[in-house]
N, C-alpha and C positions, 0 to 999 in steps of 0.2 A: 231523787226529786220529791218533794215536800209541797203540801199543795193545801187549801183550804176551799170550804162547801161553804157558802155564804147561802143565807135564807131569809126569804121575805125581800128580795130587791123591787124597787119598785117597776109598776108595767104600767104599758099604753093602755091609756083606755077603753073597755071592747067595743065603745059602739066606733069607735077609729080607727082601731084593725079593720074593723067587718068592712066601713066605709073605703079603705082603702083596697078590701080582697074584692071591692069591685070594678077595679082596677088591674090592665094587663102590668106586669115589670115594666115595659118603654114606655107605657103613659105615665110611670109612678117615676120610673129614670129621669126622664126628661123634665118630668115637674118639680124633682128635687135641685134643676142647673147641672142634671145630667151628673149626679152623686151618686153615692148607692150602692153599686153594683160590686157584689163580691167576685168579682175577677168572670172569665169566660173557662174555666176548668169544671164548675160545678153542672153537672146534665141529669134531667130527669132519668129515671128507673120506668117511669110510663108515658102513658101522651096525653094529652088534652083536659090537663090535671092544674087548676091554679088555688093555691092556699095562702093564708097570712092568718097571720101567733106570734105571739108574745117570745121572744128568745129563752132558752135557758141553755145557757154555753158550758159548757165542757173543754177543757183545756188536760188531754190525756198525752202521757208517751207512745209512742210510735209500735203496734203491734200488740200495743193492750188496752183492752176495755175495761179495766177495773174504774175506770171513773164515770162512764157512761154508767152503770151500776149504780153508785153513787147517785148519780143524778135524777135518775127514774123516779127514788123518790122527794125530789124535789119540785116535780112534774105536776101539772094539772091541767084542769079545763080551759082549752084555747090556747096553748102554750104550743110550740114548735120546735126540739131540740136543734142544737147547735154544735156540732164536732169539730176540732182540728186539735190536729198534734205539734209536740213541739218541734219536730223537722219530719219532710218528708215521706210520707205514708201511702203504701196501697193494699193493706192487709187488709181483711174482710171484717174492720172490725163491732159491724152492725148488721143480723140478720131476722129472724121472722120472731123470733124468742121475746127479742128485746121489744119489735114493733108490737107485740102482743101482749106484753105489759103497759107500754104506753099508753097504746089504745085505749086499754080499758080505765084506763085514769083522765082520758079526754084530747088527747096531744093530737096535734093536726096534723102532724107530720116529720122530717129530718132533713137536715141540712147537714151531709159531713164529709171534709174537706181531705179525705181519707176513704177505705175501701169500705166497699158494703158487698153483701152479699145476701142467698134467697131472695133474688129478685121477681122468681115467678113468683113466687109463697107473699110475697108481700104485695104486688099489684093483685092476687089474688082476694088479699086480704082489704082493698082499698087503703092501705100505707102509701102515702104519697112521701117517695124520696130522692134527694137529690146529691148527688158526692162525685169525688174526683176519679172514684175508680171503679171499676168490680172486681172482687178476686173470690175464689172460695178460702184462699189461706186463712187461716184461726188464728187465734191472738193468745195471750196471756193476761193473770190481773194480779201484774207484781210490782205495780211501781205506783207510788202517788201522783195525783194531778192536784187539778180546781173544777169547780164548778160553781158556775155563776160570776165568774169574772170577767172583764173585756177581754176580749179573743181577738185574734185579726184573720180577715179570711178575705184571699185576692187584693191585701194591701188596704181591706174596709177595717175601720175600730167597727164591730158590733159589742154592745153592752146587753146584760139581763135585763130583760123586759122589753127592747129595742122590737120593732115590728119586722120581721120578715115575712115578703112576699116571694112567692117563687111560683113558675108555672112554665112552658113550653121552653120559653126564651131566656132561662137564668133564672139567681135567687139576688134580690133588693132590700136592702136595709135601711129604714125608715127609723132615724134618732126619736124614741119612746117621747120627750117632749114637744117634737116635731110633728106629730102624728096628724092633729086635725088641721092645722095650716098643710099639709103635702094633700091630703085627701081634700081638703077643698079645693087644692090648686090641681089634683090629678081631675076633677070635675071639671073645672074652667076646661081644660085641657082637652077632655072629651067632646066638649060644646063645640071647641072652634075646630076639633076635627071634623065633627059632625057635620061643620057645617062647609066645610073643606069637600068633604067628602060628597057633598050632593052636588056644589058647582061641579068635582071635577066630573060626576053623571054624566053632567049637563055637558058636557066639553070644553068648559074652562082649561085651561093651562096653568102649572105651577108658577112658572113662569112670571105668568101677569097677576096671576094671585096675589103672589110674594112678594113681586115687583123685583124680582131677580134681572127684569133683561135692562133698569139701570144698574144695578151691579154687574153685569156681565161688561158693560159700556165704560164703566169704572176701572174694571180690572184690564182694560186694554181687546178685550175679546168681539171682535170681526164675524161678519158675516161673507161667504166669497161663493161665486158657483164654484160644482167641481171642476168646468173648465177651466176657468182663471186658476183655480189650485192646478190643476193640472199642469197646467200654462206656465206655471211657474214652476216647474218642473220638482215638486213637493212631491206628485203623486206619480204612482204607474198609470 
C-alpha cells in the first residue's frame, strides 16, 4: 500500500470550532438534520471531557502506526487527530508516547477508529481520546498509508480540516465550510431548549408543547380506561 502526506489543507475557522465546542454532539447532531455522527463504536477513554479541532486524518494499515508518525508532524494548534484503517482493527495502535508529542504541538485530542492504549497515562495526562477499542497489543511501521485525506468513519466522509466534536455521547463531524451556519443553528437550538426546559419546570407536557396529542389523534391513537382495556379482554 502506497499512500500520500498532503500539507496545508484548508481548516474551519477557529473562532467556529470554539463556537461550536460550546456545544454538546446531540445539540451539534440534531442541528446538522441529525448528520454527523461517526457511527456509535467510538467511546470516550475518560468522562466528562468535550473538545472540537480541526481534523487531520490518517488513513493507516491495520496493526501499524507508521502513518500516525507521519502525521504528528503535520499537527498543530487546535487540530485533533483522526485514525482509521483500511479494514478492521483493534491493536493498540496509539498510546502516551504519541499523545505526548501531540500535546506539545497544541492537538486537542484523538479520534481512532482502531485500538488505543495507556489509557490511565493519557487521562493522566489530560489527552482526551476516543476509539473503537483498547488493547495493549503493539503494532508495527512497515507499510504505507495517507495522511490528510478523506477518511470514512462509522460510514461519515470526514475531510482535513473538517471540525470534530466529541465528548460523553460520541464524536460529530461538522463539514469545515459548514462550520458557522451549524454553530449558529447549534445556538438557535440551545435557546428553544432553554426555553423547553423551563416550561417543562413548570409542568408543561411535551405533549402540548409539541402539539404531539394531534399527531397521536392522526396516527389513529386512543385513549381507554384500564377497565374497558381490560373488558376487552387485551389485558390480565
Amino acid at each position: 500500500m502506497s499512500g500520500v502526506i498532503v500539507t496545508g489543507p484548508p481548516k474551519a475557522d477557529a473562532k467556529d470550532v470554539e463556537a461550536i465546542a460550546g456545544h454538546g454532539t446531540a445539540t451539534v447532531h440534531e442541528a446538522m438534520g441529525r448528520t454527523g455522527l461517526l457511527g456509535t463504536r467510538l467511546r470516550p477513554i475518560q468522562q466528562g471531557v468535550r473538545v472540537a479541532g480541526t481534523a487531520v486524518t490518517v488513513l493507516s494499515w491495520p496493526g501499524d502506526n507508521l502513518m500516525i508518525h507521519a502525521a504528528v508532524e503535520q499537527c498543530g494548534e487546535g487540530d485533533l487527530l483522526v485514525v482509521t484503517t483500511t479494514s478492521p482493527s483493534t491493536d493498540g495502535m496509539f498510546g502516551e508516547l504519541f499523545a505526548t508529542a501531540l500535546q506539545r504541538r497544541g492537538v486537542r485530542g484523538l479520534v481512532i477508529n482502531a485500538g488505543i492504549r495507556d489509557t490511565a497515562e493519557l487521562r493522566g495526562m489530560g489527552f482526551p481520546a476516543w476509539s473503537a477499542a483498547v488493547s495493549p497489543q503493539g503494532t508495527v511501521k512497515a507499510t504505507g498509508g495517507s495522511v490528510n485525506v478523506p477518511v470514512v468513519l462509522g460510514g461519515q466522509i470526514v475531510r482535513p480540516g473538517d471540525v470534530i466534536l466529541a465528548d460523553d455521547d460520541g464524536v460529530v463531524c461538522v463539514p469545515r465550510e459548514d462550520a458557522r451556519e451549524v454553530a449558529e443553528a447549534s445556538e438557535a437550538r440551545e435557546r428553544k431548549e432553554a426555553l423547553a426546559r423551563a416550561a417543562f419546570l413548570e409542568g408543561e407536557l411535551g405533549l402540548d408543547r409539541y402539539g404531539l396529542r394531534e399527531t397521536l389523534v392522526r396516527l389513529g391513537v386512543t385513549y381507554t380506561s384500564y377497565d374497558e382495556y381490560a373488558g376487552g379482554g387485551a389485558a390480565p
